[in-house]
Kinemage of the C-alpha trace (Angstrom):
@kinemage 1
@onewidth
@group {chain A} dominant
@subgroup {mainchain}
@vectorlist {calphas} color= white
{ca unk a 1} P 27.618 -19.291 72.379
{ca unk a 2} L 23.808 -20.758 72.312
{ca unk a 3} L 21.048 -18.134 73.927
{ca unk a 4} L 19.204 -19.431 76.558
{ca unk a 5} L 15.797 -19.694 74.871
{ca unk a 6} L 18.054 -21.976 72.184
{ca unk a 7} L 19.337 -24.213 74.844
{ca unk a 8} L 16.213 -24.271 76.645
{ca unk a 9} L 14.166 -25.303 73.327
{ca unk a 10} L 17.215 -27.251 71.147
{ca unk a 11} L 14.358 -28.748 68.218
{ca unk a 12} L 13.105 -25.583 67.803
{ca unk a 13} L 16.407 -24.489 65.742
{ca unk a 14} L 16.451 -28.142 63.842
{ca unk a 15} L 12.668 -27.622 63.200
{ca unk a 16} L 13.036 -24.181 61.356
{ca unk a 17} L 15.737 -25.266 59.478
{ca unk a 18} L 14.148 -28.214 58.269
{ca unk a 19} L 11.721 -25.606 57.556
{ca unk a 20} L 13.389 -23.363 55.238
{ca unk a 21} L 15.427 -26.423 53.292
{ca unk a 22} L 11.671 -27.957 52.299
{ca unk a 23} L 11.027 -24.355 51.255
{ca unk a 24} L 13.877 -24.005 48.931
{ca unk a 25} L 13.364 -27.332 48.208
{ca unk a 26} L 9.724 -26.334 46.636
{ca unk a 27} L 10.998 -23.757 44.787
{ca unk a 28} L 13.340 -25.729 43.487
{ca unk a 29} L 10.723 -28.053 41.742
{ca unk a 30} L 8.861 -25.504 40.579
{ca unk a 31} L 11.559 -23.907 38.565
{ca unk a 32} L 12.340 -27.390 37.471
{ca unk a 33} L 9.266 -27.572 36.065
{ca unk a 34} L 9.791 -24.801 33.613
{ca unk a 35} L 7.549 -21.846 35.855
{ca unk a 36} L 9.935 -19.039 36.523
{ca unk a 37} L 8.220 -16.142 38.330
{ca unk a 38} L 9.683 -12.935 39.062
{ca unk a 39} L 11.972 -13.362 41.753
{ca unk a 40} L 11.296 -11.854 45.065
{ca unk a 41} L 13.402 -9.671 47.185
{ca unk a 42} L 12.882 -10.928 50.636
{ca unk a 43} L 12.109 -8.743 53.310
{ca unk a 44} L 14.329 -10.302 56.679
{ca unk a 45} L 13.033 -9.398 59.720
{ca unk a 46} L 13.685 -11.553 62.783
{ca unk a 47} L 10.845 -13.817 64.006
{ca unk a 48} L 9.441 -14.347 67.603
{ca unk a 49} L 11.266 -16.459 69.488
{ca unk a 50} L 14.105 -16.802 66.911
{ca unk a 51} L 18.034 -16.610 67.880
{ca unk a 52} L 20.710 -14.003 66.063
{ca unk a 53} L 22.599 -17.403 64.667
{ca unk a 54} L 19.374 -18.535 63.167
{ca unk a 55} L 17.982 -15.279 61.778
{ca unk a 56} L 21.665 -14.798 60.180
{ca unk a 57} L 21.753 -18.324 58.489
{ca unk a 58} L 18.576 -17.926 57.249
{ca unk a 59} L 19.281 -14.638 55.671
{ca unk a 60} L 22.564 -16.060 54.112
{ca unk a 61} L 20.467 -19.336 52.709
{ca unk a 62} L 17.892 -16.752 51.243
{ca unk a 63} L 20.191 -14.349 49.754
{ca unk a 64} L 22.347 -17.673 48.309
{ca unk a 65} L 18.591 -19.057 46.711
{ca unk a 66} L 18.193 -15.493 45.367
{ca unk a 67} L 21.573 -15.253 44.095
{ca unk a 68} L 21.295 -18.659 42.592
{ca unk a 69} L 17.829 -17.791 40.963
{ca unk a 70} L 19.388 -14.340 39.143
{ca unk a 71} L 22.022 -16.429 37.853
{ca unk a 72} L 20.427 -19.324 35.981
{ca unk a 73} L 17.289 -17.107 35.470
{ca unk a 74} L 16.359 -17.343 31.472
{ca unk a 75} L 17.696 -13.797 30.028
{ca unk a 76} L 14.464 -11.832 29.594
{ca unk a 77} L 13.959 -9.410 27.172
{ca unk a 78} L 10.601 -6.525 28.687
{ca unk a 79} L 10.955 -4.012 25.773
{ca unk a 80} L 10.516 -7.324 23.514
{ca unk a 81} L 7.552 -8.725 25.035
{ca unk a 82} L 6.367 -5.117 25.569
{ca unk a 83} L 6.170 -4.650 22.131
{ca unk a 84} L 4.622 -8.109 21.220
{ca unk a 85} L 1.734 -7.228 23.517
{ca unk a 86} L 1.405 -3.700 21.194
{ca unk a 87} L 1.588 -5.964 18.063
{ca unk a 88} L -0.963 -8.436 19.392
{ca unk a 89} L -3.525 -5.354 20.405
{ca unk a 90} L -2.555 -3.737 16.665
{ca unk a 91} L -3.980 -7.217 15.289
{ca unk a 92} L -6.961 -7.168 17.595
{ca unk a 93} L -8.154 -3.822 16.898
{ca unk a 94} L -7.146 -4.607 12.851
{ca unk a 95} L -9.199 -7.993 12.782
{ca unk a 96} L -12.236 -5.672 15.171
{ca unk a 97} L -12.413 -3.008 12.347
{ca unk a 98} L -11.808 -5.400 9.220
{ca unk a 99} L -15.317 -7.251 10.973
{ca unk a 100} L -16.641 -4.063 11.233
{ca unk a 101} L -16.508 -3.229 7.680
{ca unk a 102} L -17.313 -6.357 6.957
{ca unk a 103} L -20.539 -5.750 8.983
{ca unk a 104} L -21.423 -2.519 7.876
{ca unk a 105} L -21.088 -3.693 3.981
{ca unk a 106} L -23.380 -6.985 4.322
{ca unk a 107} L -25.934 -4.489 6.217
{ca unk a 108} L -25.720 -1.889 3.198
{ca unk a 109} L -26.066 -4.407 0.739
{ca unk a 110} L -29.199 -5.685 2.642
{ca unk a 111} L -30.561 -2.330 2.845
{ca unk a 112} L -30.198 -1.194 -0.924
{ca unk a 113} L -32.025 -5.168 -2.134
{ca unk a 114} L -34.882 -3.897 0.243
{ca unk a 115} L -35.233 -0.806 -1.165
{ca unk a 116} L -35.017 -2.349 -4.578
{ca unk a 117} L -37.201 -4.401 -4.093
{ca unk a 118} L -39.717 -1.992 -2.662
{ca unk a 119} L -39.341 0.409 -5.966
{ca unk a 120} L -39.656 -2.943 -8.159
{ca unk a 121} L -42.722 -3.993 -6.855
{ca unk a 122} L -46.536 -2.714 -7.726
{ca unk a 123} L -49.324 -2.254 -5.058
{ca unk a 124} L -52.868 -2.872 -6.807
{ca unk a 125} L -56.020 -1.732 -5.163
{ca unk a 126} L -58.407 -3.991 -4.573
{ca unk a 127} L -61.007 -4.492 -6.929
{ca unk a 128} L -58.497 -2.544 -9.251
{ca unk a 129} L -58.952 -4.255 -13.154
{ca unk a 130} L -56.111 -3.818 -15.697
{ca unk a 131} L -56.476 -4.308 -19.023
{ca unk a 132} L -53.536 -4.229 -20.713
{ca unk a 133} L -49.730 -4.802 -19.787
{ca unk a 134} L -47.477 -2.736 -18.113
{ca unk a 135} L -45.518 -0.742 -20.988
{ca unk a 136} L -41.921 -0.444 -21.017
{ca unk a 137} L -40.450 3.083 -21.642
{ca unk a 138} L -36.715 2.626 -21.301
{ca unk a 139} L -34.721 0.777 -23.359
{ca unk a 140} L -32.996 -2.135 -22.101
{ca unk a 141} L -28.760 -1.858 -22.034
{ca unk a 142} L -28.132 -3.781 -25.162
{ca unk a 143} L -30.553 -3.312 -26.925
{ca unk a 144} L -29.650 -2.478 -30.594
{ca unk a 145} L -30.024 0.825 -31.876
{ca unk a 146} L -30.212 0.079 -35.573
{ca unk a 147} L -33.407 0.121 -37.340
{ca unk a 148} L -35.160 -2.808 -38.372
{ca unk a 149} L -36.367 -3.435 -41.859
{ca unk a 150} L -39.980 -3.517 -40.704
{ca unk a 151} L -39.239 -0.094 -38.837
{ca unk a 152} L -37.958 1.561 -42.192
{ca unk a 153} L -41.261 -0.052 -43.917
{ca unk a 154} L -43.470 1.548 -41.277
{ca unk a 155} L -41.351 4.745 -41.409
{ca unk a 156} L -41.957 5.032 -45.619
{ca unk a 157} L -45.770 4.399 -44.895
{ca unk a 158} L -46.155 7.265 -42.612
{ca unk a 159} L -45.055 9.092 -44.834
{ca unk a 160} L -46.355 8.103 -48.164
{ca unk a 161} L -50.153 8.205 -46.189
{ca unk a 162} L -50.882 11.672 -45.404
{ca unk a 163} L -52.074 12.068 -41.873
{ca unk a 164} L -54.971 14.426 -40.867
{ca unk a 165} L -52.208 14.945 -37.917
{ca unk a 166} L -50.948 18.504 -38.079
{ca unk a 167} L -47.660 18.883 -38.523
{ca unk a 168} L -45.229 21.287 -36.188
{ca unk a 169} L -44.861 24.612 -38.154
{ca unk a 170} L -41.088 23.999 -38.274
{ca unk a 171} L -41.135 24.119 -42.411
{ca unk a 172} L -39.280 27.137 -43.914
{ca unk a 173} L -41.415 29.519 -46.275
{ca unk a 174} L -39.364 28.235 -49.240
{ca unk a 175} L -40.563 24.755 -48.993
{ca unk a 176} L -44.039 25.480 -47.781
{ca unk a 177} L -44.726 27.571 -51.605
{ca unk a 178} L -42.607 24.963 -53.160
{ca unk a 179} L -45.283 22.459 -51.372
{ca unk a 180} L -47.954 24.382 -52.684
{ca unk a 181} L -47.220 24.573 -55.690
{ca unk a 182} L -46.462 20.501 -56.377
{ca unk a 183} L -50.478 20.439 -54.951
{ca unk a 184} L -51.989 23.140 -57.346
{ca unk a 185} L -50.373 21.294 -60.369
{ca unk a 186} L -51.476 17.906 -59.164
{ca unk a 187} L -54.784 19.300 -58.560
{ca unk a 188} L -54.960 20.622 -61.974
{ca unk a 189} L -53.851 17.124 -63.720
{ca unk a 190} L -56.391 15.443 -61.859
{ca unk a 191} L -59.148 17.853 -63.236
{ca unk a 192} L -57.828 17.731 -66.243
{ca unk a 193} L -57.841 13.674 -66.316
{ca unk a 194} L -61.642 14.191 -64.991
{ca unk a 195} L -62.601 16.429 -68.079
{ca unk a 196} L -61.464 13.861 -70.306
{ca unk a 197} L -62.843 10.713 -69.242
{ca unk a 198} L -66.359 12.715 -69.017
{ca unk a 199} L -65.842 14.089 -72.801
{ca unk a 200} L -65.305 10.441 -74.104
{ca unk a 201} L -67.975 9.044 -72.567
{ca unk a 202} L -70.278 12.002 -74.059
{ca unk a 203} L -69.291 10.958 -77.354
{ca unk a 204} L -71.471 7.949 -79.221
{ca unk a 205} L -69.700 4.864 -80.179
{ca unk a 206} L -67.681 4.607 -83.318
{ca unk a 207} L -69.157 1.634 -85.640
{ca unk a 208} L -66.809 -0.545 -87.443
{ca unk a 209} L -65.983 -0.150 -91.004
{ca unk a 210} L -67.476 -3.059 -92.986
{ca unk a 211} L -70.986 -1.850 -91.196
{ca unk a 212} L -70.276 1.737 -91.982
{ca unk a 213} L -70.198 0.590 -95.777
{ca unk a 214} L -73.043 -1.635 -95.918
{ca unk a 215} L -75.287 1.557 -94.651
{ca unk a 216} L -73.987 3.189 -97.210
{ca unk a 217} L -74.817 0.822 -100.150
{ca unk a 218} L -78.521 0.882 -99.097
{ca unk a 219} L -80.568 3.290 -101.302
């Protein structure tokens, strides 16, 4: 049997349940379309002015939709997409820190050309005059270490030309009276030499022979 507020107002009933099928109808479409949301657990209560027959045939055509929906839902996998969600944050944070280092490196590298540069390069005063070059006291990496010939020529010089340089007392007693005596005896030769050049030029000059005899023949 009808209630009274259903025979009294007979569109009403029609007019909900043209309602709800436009509703299902929308969801319908929307799932068609390839969205599938989570599906929601309605919550029935009984509306104003709404009869027991209604309320129950709407709750049977919602729990049918959501019975229908479970059904042909898509099997879903959470722990999977859980875990592509970790993987995608892994990457993040990877690619972050590789840009990072990336970062830090190009600012290091900046850093040690300034302060390069700052060592390489010479501040002169003003009014400052130079006169010669800057000299070079290391070595460059490849250069050669043998000597040249005009190094061993320079090298026999030095020390063929006695130097008024003093030499480092690193000579053993030995050598130094060995040294000595190689001086006294050259010494001695050269006075010796001396002596004789000044003897023969003391002496007069010998004549030749056929004058010799012609002074001779004279009476």
């Amino acid at each position: 049997m009808r209630s009274r507020q259903e025979m009294k107002n007979p569109l009403s009933s029609k007019k909900r349940r043209k309602e709800a099928q436009v509703a299902f109808r929308r969801t319908l479409e929307k799932e068609a379309r390839g969205t599938e949301p989570d599906i929601v657990v309605p919550k029935f209560k009984q509306r104003k002015g709404e009869s027991d027959g209604a309320y129950i045939q709407r709750m049977e055509q919602e729990a049918q939709h959501v019975m229908f929906l479970s059904k042909n839902q898509a099997s879903r996998h959470p722990e999977v997409q859980v875990a592509s969600k970790k993987e995608k944050s892994d990457r993040k944070k990877s690619f972050q820190r590789r840009r990072l280092d990336k970062a830090r490196q190009k600012k290091e590298a900046r850093a040690a050309d300034r302060l390069e540069q700052e060592l390489l390069q010479d501040t002169v005063k003003f009014g400052e005059v130079v006169l010669q070059p800057p000299e070079l006291t290391a070595k460059p990496r490849r250069s050669e270490t043998r000597d040249q010939p005009c190094q061993k020529s320079l090298m026999l010089r030095k020390l063929l030309i006695p130097s008024n340089v003093s030499q480092p007392l690193t000579i053993s007693l030995a050598r130094q009276r060995i040294m000595q005596e190689e001086r006294d005896r050259a010494v001695q030769a050269y006075r010796a030499l001396k002596q004789q050049q000044q003897k023969q030029s003391t002496l007069p000059p010998k004549l030749p022979s056929h004058t010799q005899r012609t002074l001779g023949a004279q009476p």
